[in-house]
N, C-alpha and C positions, 0 to 999 in steps of 0.2 A: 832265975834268968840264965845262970852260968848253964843251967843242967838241958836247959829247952836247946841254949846255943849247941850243946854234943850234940842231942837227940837230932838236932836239925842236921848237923854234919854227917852222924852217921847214920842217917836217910839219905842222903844224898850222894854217900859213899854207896849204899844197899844199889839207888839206881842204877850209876852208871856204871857197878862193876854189875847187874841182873843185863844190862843191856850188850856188855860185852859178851857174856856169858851165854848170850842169846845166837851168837854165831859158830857154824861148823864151819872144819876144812872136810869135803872131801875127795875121797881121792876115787874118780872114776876107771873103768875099767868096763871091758866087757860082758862083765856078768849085772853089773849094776848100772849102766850107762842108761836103760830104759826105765830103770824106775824114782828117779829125781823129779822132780817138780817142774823144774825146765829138760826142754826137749835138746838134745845133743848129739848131734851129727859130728862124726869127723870122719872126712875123705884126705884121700894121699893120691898123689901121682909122681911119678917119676921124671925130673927134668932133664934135658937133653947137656946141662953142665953136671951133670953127675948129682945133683942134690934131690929132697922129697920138698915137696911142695906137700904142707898141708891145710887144707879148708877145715874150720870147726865156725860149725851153725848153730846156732842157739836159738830157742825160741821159750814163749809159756806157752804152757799149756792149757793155763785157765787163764791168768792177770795178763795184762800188757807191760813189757818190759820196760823201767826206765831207763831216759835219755843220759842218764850218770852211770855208764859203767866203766869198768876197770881192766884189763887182758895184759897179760906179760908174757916174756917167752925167757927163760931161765937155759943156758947155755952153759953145760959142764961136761966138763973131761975129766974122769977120775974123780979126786975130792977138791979140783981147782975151778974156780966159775969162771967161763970164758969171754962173757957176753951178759948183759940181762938188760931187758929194751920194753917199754910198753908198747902196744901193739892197738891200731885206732882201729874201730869194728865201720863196718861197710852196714847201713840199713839193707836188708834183703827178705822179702817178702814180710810176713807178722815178726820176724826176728833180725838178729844181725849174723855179721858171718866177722870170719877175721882168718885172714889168710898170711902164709912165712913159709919159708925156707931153711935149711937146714941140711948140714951134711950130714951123710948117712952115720959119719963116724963118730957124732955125739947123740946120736939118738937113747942111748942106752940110758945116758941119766940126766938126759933134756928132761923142762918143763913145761909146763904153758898152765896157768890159770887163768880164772876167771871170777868177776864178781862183780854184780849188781848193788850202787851203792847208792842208789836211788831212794823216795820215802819208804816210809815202815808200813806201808799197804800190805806188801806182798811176804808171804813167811820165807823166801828166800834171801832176802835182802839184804846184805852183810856176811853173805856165807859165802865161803869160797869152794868153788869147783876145780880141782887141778888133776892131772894126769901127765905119766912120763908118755915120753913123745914114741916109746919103743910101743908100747902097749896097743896104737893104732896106725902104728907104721906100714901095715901092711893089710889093715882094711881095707874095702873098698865101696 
């Protein structure tokens, strides 16, 4: 009885540390921003109060995205955090978008992620997508 009781425990330990285990962070970038699983768009523009306005659009590419996602915008100067704010996504066309602000003067080691925390349909689900804000700052 005692030995079934471990076995059971560490099964169930197995799962939910295979389920954790089962999520990436990555960190996007220009050279790999096309080859993710979701489609990612990020545009910039220049506001007339001196700051970037940036758009990032997401979409699938195969599944439909669910209505449970996650978005932050990580605000640092130096090695001090300035700021850090979730951020609500806009439906827009098969994706969402999510749009912010930002002075130019913390763009270097700003954040912004992303994650889809919806069912376990889709093999991105649980994995987070983030990128520093310098890296598409000047996309267009």
């Amino acid at each position: 009885m005692r030995i079934a009781r471990i076995l059971t425990s560490l099964a169930v330990v197995f799962i939910v540390s295979s389920a954790v285990a089962g999520s990436f962070w990555t960190q996007l970038n220009s050279r790999n921003i096309d080859s993710q699983p979701l489609a990612f768009k990020v545009k910039t523009e220049n506001t007339p109060q001196g700051g970037v306005l940036f758009y990032v659009y997401i979409e699938s590419k195969k599944a439909v995205l669910s209505r449970n996602l996650g978005a932050s915008l990580t605000v640092t100067s130096g090695k001090k955090e300035i700021a850090r704010a979730d951020i609500k996504e806009k439906e827009y066309g098969k994706g969402v978008r999510f749009a912010f602000e930002v002075s130019p003067k913390y763009l270097a080691q700003s954040k912004f992620a992303f994650k889809d925390i919806g069912g376990s349909e889709n093999p991105w689900v649980n994995d987070v997508y983030w990128f520093f804000l310098k890296d598409f700052a000047s996309e267009k």
